[in-house]
C-alpha positions in Angstrom: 7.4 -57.8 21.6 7.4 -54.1 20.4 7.7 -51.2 23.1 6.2 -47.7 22.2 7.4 -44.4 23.8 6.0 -41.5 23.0 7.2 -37.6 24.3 5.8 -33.9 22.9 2.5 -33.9 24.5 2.2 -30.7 26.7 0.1 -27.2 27.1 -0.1 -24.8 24.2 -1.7 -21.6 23.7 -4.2 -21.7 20.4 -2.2 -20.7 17.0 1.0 -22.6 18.6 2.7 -25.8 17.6 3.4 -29.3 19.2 5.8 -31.9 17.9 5.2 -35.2 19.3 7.7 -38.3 18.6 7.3 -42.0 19.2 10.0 -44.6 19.1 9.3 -48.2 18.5 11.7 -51.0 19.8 12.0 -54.8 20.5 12.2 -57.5 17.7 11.5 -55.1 14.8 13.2 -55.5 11.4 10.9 -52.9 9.7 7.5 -51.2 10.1 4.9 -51.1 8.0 2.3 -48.5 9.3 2.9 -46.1 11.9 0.4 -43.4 13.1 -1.2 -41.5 15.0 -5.0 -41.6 16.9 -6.4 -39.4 19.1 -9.1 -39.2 22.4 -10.7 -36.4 23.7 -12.9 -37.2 26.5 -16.5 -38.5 25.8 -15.4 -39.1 22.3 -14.3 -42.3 20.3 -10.7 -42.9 19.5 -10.2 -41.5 15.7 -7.6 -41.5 13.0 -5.1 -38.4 13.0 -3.0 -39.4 10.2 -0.9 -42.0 9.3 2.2 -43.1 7.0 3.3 -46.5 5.5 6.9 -47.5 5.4 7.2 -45.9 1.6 5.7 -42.6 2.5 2.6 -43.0 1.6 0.6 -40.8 4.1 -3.7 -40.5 5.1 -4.7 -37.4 7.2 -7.7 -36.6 9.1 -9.7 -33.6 7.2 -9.8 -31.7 10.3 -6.0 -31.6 10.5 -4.8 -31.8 6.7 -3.1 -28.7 6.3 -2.2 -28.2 9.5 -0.6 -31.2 10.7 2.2 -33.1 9.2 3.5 -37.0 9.7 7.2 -38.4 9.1 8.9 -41.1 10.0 12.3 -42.1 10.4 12.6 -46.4 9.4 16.3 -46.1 10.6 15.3 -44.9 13.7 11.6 -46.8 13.9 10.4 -43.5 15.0 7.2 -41.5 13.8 6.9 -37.8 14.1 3.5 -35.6 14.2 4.5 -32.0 13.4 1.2 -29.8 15.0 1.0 -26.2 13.6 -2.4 -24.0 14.0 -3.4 -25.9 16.9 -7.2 -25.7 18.1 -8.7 -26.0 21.1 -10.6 -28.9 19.6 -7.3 -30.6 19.2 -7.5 -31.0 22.9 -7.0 -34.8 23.3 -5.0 -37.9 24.6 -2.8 -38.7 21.3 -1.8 -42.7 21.0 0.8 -43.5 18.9 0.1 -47.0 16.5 1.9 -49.5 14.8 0.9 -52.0 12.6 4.9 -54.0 12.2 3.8 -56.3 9.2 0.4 -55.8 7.0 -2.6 -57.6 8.4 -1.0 -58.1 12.1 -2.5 -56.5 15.2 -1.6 -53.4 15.9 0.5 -51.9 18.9 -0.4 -48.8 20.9 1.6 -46.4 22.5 0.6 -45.2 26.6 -1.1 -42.0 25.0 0.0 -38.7 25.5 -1.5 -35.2 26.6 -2.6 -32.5 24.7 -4.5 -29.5 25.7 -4.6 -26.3 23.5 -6.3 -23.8 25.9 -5.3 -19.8 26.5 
């Protein structure tokens, strides 16, 4: 069974930054995908980036540039770095981890974020 808790979501003024964390735990040896979705309301859930256990990282094109993904395999945490935020960044964010290729994926309880002046 793998847990997810995620933390960072908040309220932020457009232009500002977010950093939102999510730690996996349970029977994990190692991960092999970890990411990042987002759901703003009315909208489907989509792809904010994501990052394999070698580095290997995909971005949205709305957020490449702006947004950057890490992750930490000693810790089984994943990190979304949010700079330039938008008001169209405004969404729940879900964190998702996929433990060994081809497996189902686990989801995180979501997290709020609302860039607004």
């Amino acid at each position: 069974q793998v847990q997810l808790v995620e933390s960072g979501g908040g309220l932020v003024q457009p232009g500002g930054s977010l950093r939102l964390s999510c730690v996996a735990s349970g029977s994990i040896f190692s991960i092999y995908l970890m990411g990042w979705y987002r759901q703003a309301p009315g909208k489907q859930r989509e792809l904010v980036a994501d990052i394999t256990r070698g580095g290997g990282t995909k971005y949205a094109d709305s957020v490449n540039g702006r947004f950057t993904i890490s992750r930490d395999n000693a810790k089984n945490t994943v990190y979304l770095q949010m700079n330039s935020l938008k008001p169209e960044d405004t969404a729940v964010y879900y964190c998702k981890v996929v433990v060994i290729f081809g497996s189902a994926p686990h989801w995180g309880q979501g997290t709020q974020v609302t860039v607004s002046s």
